[in-house]
C-alpha positions as CSV (number, residue, x, y, z in Angstrom):
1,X,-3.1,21.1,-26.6
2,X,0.0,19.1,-27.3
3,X,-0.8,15.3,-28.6
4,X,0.5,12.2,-28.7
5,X,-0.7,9.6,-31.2
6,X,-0.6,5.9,-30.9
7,X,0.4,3.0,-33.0
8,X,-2.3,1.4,-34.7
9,X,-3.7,-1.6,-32.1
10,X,-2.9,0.5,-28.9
11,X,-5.7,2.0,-28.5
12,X,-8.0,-1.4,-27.7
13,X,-7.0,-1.4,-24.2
14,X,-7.1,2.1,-23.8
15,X,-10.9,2.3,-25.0
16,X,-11.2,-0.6,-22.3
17,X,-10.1,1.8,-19.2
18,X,-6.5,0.5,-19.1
19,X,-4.9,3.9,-17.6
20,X,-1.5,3.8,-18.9
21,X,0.0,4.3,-22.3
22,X,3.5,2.8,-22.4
23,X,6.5,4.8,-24.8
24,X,6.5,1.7,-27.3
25,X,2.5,2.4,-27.9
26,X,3.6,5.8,-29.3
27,X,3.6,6.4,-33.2
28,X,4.2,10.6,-32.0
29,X,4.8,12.2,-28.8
30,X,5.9,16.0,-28.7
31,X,5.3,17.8,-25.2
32,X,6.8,18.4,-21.7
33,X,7.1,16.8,-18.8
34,X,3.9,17.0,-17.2
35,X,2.2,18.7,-19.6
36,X,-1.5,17.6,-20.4
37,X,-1.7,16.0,-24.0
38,X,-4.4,14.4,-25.9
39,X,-4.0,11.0,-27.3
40,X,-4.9,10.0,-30.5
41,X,-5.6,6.8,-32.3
42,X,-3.8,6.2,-35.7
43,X,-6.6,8.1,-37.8
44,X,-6.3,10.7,-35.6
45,X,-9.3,10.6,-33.4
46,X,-9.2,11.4,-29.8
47,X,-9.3,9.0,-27.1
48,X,-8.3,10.2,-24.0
49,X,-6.3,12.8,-22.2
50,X,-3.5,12.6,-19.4
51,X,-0.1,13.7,-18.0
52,X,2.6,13.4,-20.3
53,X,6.2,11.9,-18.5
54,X,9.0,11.8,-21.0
55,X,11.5,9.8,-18.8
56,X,9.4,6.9,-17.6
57,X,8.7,3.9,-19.7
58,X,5.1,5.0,-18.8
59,X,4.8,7.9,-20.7
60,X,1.1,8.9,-20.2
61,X,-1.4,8.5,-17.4
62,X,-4.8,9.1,-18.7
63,X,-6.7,11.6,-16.2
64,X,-9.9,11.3,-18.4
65,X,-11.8,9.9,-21.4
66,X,-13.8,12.9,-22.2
67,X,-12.9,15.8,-24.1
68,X,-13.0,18.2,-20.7
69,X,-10.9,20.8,-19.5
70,X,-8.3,20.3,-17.5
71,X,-8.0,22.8,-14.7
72,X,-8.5,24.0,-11.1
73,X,-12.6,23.0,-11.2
74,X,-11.4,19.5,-12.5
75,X,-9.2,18.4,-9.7
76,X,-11.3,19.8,-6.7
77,X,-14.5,18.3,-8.4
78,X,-12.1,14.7,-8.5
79,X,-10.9,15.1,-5.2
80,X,-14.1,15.7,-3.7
81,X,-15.7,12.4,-5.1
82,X,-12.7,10.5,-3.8
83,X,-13.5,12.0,-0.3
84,X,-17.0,11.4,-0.9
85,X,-16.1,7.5,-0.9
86,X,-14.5,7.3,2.1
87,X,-16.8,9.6,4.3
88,X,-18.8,6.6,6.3
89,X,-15.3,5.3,7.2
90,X,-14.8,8.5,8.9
91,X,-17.0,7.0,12.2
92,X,-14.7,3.9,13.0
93,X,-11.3,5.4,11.8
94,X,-9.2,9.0,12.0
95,X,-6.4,7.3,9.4
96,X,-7.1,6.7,6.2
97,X,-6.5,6.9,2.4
98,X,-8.1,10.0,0.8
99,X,-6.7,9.5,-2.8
100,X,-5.1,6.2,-4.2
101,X,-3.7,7.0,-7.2
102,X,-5.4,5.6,-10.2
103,X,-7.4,4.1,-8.3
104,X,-9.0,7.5,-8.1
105,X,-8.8,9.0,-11.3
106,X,-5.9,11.0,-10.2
107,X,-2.4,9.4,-11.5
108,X,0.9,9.9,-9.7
109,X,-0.9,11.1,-6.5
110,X,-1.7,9.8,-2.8
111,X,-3.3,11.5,-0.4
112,X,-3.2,9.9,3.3
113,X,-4.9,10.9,6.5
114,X,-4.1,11.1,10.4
115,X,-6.0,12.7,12.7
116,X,-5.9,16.8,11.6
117,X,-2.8,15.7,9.3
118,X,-2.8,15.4,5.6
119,X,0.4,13.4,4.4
120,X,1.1,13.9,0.2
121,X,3.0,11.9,-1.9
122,X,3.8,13.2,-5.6
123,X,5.1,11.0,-8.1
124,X,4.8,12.0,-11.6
125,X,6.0,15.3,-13.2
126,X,2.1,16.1,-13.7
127,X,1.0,16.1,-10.3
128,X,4.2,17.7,-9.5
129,X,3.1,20.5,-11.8
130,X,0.1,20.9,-10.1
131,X,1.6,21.2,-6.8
132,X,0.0,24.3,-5.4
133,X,-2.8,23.9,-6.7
134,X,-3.5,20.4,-4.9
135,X,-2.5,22.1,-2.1
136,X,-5.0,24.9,-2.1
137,X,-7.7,22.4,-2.6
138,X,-6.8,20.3,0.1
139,X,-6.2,23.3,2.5
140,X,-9.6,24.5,1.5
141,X,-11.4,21.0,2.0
142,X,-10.3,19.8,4.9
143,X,-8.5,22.8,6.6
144,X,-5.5,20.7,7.9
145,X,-3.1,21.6,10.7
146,X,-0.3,20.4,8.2
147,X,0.1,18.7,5.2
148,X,4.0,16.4,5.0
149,X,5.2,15.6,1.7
150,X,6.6,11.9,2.0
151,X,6.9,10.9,-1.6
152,X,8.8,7.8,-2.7
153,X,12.2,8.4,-3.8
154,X,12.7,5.8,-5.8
155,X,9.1,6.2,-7.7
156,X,10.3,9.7,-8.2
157,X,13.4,8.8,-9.9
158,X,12.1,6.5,-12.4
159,X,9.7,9.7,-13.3
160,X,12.8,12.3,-13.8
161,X,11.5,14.0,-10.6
162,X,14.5,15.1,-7.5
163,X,13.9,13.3,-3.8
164,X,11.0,15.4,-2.1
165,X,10.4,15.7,1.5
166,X,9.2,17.9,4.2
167,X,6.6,19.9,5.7
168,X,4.6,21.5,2.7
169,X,2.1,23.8,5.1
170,X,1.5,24.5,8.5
171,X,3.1,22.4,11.7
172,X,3.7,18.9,11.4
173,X,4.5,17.1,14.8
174,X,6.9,14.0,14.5
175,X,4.0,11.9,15.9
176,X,0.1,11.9,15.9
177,X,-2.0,9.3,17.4
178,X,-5.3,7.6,15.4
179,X,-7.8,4.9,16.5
180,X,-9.4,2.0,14.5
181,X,-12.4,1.0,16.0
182,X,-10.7,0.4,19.6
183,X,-7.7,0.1,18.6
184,X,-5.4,3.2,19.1
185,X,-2.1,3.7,17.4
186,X,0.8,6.0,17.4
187,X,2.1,6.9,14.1
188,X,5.3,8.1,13.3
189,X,4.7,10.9,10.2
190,X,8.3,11.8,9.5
191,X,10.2,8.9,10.0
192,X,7.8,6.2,9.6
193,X,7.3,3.5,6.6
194,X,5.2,4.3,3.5
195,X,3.0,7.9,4.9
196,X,3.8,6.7,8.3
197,X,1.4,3.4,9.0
198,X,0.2,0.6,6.9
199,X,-3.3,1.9,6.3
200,X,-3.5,-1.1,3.5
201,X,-4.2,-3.2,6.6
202,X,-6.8,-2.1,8.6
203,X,-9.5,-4.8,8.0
204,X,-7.0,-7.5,8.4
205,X,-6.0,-5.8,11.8
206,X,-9.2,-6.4,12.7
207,X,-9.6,-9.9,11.0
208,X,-7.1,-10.6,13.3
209,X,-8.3,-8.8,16.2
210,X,-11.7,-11.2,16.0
211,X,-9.4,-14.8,15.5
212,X,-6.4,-14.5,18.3
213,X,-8.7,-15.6,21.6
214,X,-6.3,-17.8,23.4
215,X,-3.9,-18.2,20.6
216,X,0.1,-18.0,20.6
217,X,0.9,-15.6,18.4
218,X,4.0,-14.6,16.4
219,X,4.0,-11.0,14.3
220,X,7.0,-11.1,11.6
221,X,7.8,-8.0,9.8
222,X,5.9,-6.0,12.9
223,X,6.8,-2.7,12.2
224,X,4.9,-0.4,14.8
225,X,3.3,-3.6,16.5
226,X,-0.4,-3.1,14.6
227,X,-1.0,-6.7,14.1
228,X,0.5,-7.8,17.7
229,X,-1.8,-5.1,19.3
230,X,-5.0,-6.7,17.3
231,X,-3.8,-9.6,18.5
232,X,-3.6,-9.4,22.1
233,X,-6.7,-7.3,22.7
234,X,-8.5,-10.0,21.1
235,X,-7.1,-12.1,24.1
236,X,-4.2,-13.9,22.3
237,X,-2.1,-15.9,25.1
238,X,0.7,-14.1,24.0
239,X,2.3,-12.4,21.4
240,X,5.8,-12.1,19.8
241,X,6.5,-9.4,17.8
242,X,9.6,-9.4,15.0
243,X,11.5,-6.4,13.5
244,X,15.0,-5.2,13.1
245,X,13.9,-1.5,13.2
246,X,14.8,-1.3,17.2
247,X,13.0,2.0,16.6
248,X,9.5,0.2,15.4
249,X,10.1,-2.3,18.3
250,X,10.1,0.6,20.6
251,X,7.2,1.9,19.0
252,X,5.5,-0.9,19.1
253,X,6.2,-1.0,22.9
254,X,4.7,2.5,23.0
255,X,1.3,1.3,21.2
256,X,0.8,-1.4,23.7
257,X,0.8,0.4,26.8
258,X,-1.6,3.4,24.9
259,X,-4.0,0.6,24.1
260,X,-4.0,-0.4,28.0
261,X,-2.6,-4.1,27.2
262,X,-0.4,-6.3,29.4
263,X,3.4,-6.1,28.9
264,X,4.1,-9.3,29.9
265,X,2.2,-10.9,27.3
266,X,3.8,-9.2,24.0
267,X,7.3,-9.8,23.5
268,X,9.3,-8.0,21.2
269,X,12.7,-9.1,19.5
270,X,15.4,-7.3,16.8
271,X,16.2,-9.8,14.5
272,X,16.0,-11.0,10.7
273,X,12.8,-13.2,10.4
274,X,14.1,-15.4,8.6
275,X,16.9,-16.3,10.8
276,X,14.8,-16.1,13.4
277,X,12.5,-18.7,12.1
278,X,15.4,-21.1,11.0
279,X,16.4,-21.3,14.9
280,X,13.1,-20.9,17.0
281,X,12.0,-23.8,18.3
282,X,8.3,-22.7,19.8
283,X,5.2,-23.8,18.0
284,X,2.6,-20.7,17.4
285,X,-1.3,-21.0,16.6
286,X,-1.3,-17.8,14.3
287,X,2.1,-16.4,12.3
288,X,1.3,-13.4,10.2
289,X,3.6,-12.8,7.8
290,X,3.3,-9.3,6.7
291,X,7.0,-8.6,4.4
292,X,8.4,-5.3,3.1
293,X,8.1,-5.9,-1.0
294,X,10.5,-8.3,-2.3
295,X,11.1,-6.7,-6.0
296,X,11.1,-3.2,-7.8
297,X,11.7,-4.1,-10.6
298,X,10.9,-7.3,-13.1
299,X,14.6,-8.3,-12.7
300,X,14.0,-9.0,-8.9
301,X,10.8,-11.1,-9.2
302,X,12.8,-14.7,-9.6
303,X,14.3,-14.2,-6.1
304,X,11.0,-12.5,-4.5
305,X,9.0,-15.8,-5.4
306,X,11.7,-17.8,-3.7
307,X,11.8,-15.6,-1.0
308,X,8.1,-15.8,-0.3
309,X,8.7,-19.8,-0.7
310,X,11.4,-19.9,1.7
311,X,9.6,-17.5,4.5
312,X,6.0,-19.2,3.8
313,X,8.0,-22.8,4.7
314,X,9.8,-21.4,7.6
315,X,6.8,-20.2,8.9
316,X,4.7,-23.4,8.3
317,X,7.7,-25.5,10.2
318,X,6.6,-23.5,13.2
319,X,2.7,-23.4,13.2
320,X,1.0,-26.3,15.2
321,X,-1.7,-28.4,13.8
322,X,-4.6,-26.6,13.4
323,X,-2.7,-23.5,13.4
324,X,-3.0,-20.5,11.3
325,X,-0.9,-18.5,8.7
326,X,-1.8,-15.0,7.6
327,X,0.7,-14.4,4.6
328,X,1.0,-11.4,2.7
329,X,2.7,-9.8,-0.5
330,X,2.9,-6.0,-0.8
331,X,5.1,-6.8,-4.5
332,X,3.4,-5.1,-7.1
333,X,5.4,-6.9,-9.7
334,X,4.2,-10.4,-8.5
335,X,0.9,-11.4,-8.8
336,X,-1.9,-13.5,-7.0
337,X,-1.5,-16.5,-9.0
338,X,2.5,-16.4,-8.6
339,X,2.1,-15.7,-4.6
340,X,-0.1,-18.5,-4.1
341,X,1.8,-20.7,-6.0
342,X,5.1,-20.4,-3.8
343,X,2.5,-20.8,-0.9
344,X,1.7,-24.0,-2.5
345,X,5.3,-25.1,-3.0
346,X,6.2,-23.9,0.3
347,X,3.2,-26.3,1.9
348,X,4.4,-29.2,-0.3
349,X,8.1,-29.1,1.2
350,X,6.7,-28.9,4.4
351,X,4.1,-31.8,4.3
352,X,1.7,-29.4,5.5
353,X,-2.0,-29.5,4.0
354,X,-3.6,-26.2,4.0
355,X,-6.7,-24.7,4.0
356,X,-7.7,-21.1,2.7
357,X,-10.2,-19.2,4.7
358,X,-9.9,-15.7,3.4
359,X,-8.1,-13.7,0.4
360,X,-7.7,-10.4,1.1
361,X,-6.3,-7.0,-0.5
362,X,-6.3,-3.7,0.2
363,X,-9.5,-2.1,1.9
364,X,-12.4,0.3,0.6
365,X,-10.1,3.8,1.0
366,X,-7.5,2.1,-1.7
367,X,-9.8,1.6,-4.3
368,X,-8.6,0.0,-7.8
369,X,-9.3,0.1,-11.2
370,X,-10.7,-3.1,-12.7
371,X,-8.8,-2.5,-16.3
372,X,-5.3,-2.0,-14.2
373,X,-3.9,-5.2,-12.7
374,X,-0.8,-3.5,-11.4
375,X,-2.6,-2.1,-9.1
376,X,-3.2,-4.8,-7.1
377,X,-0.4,-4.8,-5.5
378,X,-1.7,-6.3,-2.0
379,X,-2.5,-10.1,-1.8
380,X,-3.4,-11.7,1.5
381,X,-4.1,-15.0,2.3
382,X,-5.2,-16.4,6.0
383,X,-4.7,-20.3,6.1
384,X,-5.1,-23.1,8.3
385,X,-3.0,-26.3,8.9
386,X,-4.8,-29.5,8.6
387,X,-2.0,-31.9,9.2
């Protein structure tokens, strides 16, 4: 077993169920990429074991805290307890998140859902490693019609690991349709964003399903329409629906008429939200703001924070009194207190006063690790004008 020992001091956290071990933490390292090593503290005791990456600044990703083999039996019994979590979701939903990561034990790997499809997303040279023999496992627990590979390229990168994409085993159509409670969608596997649908947002799909009665509603950043479509079959007046993906417009277009809703209540439009806020001059009851991430890297989160300012005041120029604001951050680099706090200064340039009803983040399928903020990469915050 190859090692890695740590300066004195770096194992605290680790001890604490942080899962990460960053290259300055390391005293030694000696071992290939995605090879399993054990870590050990300065006086040479063990403390965990992970994947080894030799080209991220993340060089390990602890897979366990026990001194236990490392093999076939290991993954399928991990895998299994991650499906075992999301079972009783299985009645109200056909897409969801099977495996989240760290969130599950299982570093550098995501395993997503849609009807008889299993989409995979590899991002570290351990689970890359392990390649067939993830697949076998899945194949022989949920006997899939086809399994995609849609990893991120950019994750991949940062790891040492080539641009990965394409159908891994059996037939993959372009599209497959899922429900969510009564809500039906089309998904778009090969060219779609993230695995092909924002599964992060289910519950607040339906938060929004249960507050739109009546309401005028305005869906920036809509993508495939999911919060638009909540929105009017919980009898909003009308909704408008923002992208500049004409393809997601047209898909969005395609999810209304499965869902049986009427076309001359949800309006779709190409266009940058943000100029589109700066020259609309309708007042809306309910604006969700739901953006692509702002930063990927520390660098970037100065301009993100002023870009969530800029959109959260644009947005709040627009809402009537009374209104609501649904605002979200998918940017893993900034955190709760940072998003609220351009919220806030977006609020104070606008002389709006605000209320907060709900926080939300990602739901039960994307489970996180208490000990690893950085997983939290999906804040939410539904508010109401006073003023």
């Amino acid at each position: 077993m190859a090692i890695c020992v740590l300066k004195k001091g770096a194992e605290l956290q680790l001890k604490e169920g942080y899962p990460w071990v960053y290259a300055w933490d390391l005293k030694e390292e000696s071992a290939e990429a995605g090879e399993v090593v054990d870590l050990l503290d300065h006086r040479l005791s063990f403390i965990a074991r992970g994947h080894y990456s030799p080209h991220s600044l993340i060089r390990v990703r602890v897979l366990t805290w026990e001194k236990e083999l490392i093999n076939e039996a290991f993954f399928e019994k991990r895998l299994k307890k991650a499906f075992s979590l999301r079972e009783g979701l299985l009645g109200f939903t056909d897409g969801l998140r099977l495996v989240n990561s760290e969130g599950d034990l299982l570093p550098g790997l995501v395993v997503d859902k849609y009807e008889d499809i299993l989409v995979l997303q590899l991002h570290t040279p351990g689970m890359e490693r392990l390649r067939g023999l993830l697949l076998g496992i899945l194949e022989k627990m949920f006997n899939p019609r086809g399994i995609f590979e849609k990893s991120d390229p950019f994750i991949r990168q940062k790891e040492g690991l080539p641009p990965s994409q394409g159908v891994l085993r059996g037939e993959v159509p372009e599209m497959v349709q899922i429900r969510e409670g009564e809500l039906l969608f089309k998904v778009a596997l090969l060219e779609g964003q993230k695995t092909g649908f924002y599964l992060d947002q289910r519950d607040h799909r339906q938060l929004v399903l249960r507050i739109s009665r009546n309401k005028k509603v305005l869906d920036c950043f809509c993508y495939s329409g999911g919060f638009g479509i909540a929105a009017l079959k919980g009898g909003a007046h009308f909704v408008k629906a923002v992208d500049t993906s004409e393809k997601a417009l047209l898909l969005a277009q395609e999810n209304l008429l499965l869902n049986g809703l009427p076309q001359d209540k949800f309006y779709t439009l190409k266009a940058d939200v943000f100029e589109f806020l700066r020259m609309e001059n309708e007042r809306y009851d309910l604006i969700i703001l739901d953006p692509p991430p702002f930063a990927r890297s520390r660098e970037e989160v100065p301009n993100a924070l002023k870009g969530y300012e800029e959109l959260n005041f644009l947005a709040l120029k627009r809402l009537s009194k009374g209104g609501f604001l649904f605002s979200f951050c998918c940017t893993q680099r900034v955190t709760r207190k940072n998003f609220l706090s351009s919220i806030l200064r977006a609020a104070k340039r606008s002389g709006r006063l605000l209320q907060v009803l709900y926080e939300g983040r990602a739901p039960m399928d994307h489970p996180l690790l208490l000990n690893h903020p950085e997983g939290h990469y999906l804040k939410g915050f539904l508010l109401r004008v006073l003023n």
